[in-house]
C-alpha positions in Angstrom: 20.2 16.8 13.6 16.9 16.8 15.4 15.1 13.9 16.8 11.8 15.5 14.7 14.0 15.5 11.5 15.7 12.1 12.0 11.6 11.1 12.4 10.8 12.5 9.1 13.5 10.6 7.3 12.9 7.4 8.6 9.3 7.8 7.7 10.1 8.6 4.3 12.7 5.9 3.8 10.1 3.3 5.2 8.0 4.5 2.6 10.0 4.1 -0.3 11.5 0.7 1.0 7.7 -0.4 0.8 6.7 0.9 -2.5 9.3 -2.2 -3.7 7.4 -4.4 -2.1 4.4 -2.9 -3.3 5.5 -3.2 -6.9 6.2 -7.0 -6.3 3.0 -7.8 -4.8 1.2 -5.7 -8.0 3.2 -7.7 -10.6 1.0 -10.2 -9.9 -2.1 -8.1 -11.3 -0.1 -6.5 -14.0 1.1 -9.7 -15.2 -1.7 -11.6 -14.7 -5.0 -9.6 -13.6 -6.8 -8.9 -10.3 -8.1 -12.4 -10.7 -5.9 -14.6 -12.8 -3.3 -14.1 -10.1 -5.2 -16.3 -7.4 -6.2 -18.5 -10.5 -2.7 -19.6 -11.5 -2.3 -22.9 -12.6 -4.5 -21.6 -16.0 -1.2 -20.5 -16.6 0.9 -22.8 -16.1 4.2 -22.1 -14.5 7.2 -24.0 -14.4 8.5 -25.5 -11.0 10.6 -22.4 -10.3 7.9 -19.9 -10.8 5.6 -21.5 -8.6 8.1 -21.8 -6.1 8.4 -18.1 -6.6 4.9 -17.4 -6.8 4.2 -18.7 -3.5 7.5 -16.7 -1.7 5.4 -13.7 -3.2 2.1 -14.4 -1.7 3.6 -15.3 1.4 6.4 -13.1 2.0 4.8 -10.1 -0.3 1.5 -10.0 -1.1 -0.7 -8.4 1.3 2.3 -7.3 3.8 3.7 -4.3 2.1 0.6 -2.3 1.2 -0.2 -1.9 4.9 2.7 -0.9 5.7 1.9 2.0 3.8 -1.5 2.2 5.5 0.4 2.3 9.1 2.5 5.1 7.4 -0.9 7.0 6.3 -2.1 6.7 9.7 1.1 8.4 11.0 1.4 10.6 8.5 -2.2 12.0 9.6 -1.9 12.2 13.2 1.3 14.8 12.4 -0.1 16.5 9.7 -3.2 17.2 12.0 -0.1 18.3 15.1 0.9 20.7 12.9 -2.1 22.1 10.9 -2.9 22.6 15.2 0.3 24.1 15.7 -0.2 27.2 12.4 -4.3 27.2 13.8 -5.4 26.3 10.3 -8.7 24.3 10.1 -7.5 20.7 10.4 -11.3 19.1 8.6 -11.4 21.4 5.5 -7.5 20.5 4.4 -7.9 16.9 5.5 -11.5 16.6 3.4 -9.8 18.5 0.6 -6.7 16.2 0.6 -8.4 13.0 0.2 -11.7 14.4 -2.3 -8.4 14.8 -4.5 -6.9 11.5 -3.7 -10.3 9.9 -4.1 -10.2 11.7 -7.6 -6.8 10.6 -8.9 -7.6 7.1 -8.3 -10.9 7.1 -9.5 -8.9 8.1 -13.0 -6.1 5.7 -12.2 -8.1 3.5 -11.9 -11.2 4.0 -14.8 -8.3 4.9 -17.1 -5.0 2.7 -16.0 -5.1 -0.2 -14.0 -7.7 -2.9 -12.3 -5.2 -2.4 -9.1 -5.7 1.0 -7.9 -5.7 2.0 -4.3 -5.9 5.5 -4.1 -9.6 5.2 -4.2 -9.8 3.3 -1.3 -7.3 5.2 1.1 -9.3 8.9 -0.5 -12.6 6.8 1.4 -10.7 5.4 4.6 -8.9 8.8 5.2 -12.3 10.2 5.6 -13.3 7.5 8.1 -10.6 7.7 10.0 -11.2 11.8 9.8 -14.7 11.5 11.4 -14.5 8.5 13.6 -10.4 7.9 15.3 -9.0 11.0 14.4 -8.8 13.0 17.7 -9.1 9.9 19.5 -6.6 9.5 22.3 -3.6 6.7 21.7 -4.9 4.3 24.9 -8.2 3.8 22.8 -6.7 3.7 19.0 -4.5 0.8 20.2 -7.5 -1.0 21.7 -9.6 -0.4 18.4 -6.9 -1.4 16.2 -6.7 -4.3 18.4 -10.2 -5.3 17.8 -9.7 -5.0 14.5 -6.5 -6.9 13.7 -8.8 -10.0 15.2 -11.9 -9.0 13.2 -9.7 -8.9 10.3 -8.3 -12.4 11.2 -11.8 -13.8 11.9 -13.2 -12.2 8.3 -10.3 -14.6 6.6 -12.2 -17.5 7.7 -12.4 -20.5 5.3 -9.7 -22.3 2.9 -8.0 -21.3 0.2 -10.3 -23.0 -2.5 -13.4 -21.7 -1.0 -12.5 -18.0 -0.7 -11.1 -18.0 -4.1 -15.1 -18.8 -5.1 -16.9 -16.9 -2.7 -18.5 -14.2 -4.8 -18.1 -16.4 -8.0 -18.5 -20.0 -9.2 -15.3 -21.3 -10.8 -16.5 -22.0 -14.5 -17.4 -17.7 -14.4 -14.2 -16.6 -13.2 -12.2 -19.4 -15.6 -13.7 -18.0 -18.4 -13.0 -14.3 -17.1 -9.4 -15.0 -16.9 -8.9 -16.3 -20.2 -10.8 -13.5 -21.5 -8.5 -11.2 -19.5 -5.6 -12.9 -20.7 -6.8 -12.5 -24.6 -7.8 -9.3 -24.1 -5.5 -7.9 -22.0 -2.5 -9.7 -24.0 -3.2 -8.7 -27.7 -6.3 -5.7 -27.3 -6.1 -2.3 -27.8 -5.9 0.3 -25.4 -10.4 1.1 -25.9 -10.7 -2.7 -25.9 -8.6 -3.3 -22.2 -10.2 -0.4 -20.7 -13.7 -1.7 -21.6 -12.9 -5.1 -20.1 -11.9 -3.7 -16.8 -14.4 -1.5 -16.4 -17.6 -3.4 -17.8 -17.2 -6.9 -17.6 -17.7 -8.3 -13.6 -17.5 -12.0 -13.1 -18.9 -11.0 -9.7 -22.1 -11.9 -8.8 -23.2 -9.9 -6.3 -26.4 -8.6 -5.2 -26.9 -4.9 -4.2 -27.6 -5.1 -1.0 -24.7 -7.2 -0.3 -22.2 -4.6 -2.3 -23.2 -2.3 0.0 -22.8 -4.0 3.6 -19.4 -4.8 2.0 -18.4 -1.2 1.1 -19.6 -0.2 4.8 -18.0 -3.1 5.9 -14.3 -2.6 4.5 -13.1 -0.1 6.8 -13.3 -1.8 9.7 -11.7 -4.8 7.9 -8.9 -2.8 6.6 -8.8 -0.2 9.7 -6.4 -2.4 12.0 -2.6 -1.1 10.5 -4.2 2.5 9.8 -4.7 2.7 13.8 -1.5 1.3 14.6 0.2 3.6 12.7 -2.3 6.5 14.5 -0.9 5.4 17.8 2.4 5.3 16.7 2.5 8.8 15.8 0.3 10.0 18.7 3.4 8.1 20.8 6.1 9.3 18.8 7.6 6.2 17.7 10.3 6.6 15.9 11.6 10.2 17.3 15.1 8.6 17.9 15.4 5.0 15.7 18.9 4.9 17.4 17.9 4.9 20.9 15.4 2.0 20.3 17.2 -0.1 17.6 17.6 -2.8 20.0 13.8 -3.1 21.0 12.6 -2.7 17.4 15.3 -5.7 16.5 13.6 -7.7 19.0 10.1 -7.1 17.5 11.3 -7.8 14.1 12.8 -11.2 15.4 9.8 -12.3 17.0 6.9 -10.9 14.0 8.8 -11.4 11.1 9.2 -15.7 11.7 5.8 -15.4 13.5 3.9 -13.8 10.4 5.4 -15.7 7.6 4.3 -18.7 9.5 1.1 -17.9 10.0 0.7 -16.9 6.2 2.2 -20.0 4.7 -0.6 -22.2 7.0 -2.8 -21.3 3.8 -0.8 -22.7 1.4 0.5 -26.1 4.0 -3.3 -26.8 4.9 -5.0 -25.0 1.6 -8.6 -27.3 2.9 -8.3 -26.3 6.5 -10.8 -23.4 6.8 -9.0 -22.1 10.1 -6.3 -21.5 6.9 -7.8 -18.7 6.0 -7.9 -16.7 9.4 -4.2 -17.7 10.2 -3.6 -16.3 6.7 -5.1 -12.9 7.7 -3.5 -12.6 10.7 -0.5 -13.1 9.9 -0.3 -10.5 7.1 -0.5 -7.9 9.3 2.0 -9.5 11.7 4.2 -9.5 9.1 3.8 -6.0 8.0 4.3 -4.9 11.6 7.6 -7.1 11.6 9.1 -5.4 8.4 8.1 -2.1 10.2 10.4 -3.2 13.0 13.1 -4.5 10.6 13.8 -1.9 8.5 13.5 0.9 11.4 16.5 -1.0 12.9 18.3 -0.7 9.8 17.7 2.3 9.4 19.3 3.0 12.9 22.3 0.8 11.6 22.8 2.1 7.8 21.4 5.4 7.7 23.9 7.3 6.6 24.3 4.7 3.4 23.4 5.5 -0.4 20.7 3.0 -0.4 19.1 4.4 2.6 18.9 7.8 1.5 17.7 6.8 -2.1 14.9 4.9 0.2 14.1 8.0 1.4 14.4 10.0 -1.8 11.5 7.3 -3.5 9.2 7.5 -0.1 9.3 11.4 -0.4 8.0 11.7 -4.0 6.2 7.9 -3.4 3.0 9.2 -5.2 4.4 9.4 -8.4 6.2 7.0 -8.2 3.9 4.6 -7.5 1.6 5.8 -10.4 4.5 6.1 -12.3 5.0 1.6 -12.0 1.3 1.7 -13.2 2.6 3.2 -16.7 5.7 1.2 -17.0 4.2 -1.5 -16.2 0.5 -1.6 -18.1 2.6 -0.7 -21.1 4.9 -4.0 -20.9 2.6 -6.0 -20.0 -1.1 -4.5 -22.3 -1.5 -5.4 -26.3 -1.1 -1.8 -26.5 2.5 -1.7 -25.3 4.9 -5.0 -25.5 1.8 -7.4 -24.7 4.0 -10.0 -22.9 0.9 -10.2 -20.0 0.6 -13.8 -19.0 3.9 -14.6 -21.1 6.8 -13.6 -19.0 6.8 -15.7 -15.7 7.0 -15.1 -12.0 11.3 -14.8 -11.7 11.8 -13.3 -14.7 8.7 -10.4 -13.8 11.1 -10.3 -10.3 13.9 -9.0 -12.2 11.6 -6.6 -14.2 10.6 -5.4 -10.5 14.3 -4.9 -9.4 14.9 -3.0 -12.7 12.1 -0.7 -12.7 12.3 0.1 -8.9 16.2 0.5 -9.2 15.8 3.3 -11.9 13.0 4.7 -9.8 16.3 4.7 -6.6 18.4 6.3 -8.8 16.0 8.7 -10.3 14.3 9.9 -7.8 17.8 10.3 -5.6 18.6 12.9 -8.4 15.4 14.4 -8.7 14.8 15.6 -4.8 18.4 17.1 -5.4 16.3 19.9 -7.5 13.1 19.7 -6.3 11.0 19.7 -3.2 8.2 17.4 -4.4 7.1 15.1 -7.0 4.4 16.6 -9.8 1.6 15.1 -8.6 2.3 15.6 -4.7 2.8 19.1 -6.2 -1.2 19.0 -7.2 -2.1 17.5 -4.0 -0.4 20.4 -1.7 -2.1 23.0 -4.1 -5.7 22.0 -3.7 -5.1 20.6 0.1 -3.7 23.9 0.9 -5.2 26.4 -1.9 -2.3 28.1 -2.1 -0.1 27.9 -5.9 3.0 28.0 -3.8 1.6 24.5 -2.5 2.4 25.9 1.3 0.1 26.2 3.9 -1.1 30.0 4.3 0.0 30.5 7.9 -2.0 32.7 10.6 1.0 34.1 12.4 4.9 33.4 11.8 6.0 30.3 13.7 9.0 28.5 14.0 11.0 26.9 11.8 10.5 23.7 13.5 7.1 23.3 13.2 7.3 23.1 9.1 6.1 19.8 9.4 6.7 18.3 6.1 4.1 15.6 6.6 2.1 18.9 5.6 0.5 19.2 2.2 
């Protein structure tokens, strides 16, 4: 096996591990709305599911989605290697890729779920196109850098006063409980007209905007680190380095759940809030760490390989969790949003995510890619077969499935 396919797999694997913590972390939303899930006691839990729903925003939320973010940074750097390696035009298939990822979460999103995050990685791919892209690896680890602290500095305040920052509490109270009708007994016309026209947000224009231009340097850090990683070809041989990334994992993993939990030890402390931040990240670097050494130490293992089987066709699988889910939790399906509680919507997670293991282990058996990365290599690549239309014949090697 080569070092550049043992890369691949690991990547893939990571990816799929994350998409289950991903799901987690969006059960809160499905189950209780973008806003109702930081607004919790109006639904009050029982001693076990708070206990549960604090393990979630600490050892969950906000730590899994970027480490799909450092994956899309990696995943860019090598699809740009070997776009340079056929001498195809690296812009026009990057710009096409994420106009059609900016489209399919626009629709996700309008027509699905409150929770979408396609949208956002369509915008920051084209950031990171025009701005980091050919930037060399000494100077994306110094931006990233910059930006993990700005991130940690934006976080500023406690947990009670950046629940209200855009809102006072008596508009977002009512909100919720409107969600919670709505969303609980309404019809598909009704939910859909709730998420996308009623904003308790009150927020000027102006200030919108400084916060859309504001985001991507926000959100930027783990997208860099995840550039530099694939500019220094981290994870080439996960064997060779198990030890070092055990280490790492050791040290980040404590370190961020620490500095995450501050938030909910001290919930008045304003400092709180930055720690929270911070740590988040440092987490999500930590899992990074963890599961690349077991990878090194169970790859050969079902579980690993359905890991990798989920990250490769991750896509539709994660828009595939947005229709299970909406439809167990929305009047229009079961309508048990709001009604099921925090363990028992654990076990719904392990269920859902454990037929997505198992189906999607069978599926790459018979197919290449998943129906809607199918889409996405067709119009990146304009091509029906979904492959890149190469210059001159190359070698086999350079294939690069991050490609498309």
């Amino acid at each position: 096996m080569s070092n550049d396919f043992r890369r691949v797999k690991v990547i893939d694997s990571m990816r799929g591990f994350s998409l289950f913590g991903i799901l987690l972390a969006n059960m809160l939303i499905f189950q209780y709305g973008i806003y109702g899930k930081d607004m919790i006691h109006l639904f009050s839990l029982s001693p076990s599911d708070s206990a549960a729903y604090v393990f979630l925003k600490v050892a969950v939320e906000e730590s899994f989605m970027p480490i799909f973010t450092f994956l899309f940074g990696y995943s860019m750097v090598k699809m740009k290697e070997s776009l340079e390696r056929r001498k195809l035009g690296v812009k026009r298939h990057f710009f096409r890729r994420f106009f059609l990822l900016l489209g399919f979460g626009l629709l996700h999103g309008v027509f699905l779920w409150e929770g979408d995050i396609l949208t956002f990685y369509g915008m920051m791919g084209v950031f990171l196109l025009l701005f980091f892209l050919k930037r060399k690896a000494k100077t994306l680890l110094v931006w990233a850098t910059i930006l993990l602290v700005l991130t940690g500095a934006a976080g500023y305040g406690s947990l009670n006063d950046n629940m209200y920052l855009l809102s006072d509490k008596q508009t977002l109270t009512t909100y919720v409980k409107d969600t919670i009708h709505v969303y609980g007994s309404g019809t598909y016309e009704q939910i859909k007209d709730h998420r996308n026209n009623v904003d308790p947000m009150n927020v000027a224009g102006y200030k919108f905007a400084f916060a859309f231009l504001f985001t991507p340097f926000i959100m930027g850090a783990l997208f860099l680190f995840g550039m530099y990683a694939g500019k220094k070809k981290w994870f080439y041989d996960v064997s060779a380095n198990q030890k070092q990334y055990g280490r790492w994992a050791a040290a980040l993993i404590p370190l961020g759940l620490l500095l995450k939990g501050t938030m909910y030890l001290w919930p008045d402390a304003n400092w709180a809030g930055s720690t929270h931040m911070l740590g988040g990240s440092l987490l999500s670097l930590g899992y990074i760490a963890g599961f690349a050494w077991l990878y090194a130490k169970y790859e050969k293992s079902f579980l690993i390989k359905a890991f990798e089987s989920v990250g490769r066709i991750s896509l539709s699988n994660y828009l595939m969790q947005t229709v299970i889910c909406t439809t167990i939790f929305y009047g229009y399906g079961l309508g048990y949003f709001g009604k099921l509680g925090m363990i028992a919507g654990i076990f719904v997670c392990i269920g859902i995510y454990g037929i997505q293991l198992i189906g999607s282990y069978m599926y790459v058996q018979k197919f290449q890619t998943g129906p809607v990365e199918k889409l996405l290599r067709i119009w990146t690549n304009f091509s029906w077969s979904g492959k890149p239309k190469e210059k001159k014949a190359l070698p086999a090697e350079v294939n690069h499935p991050f490609v498309g």
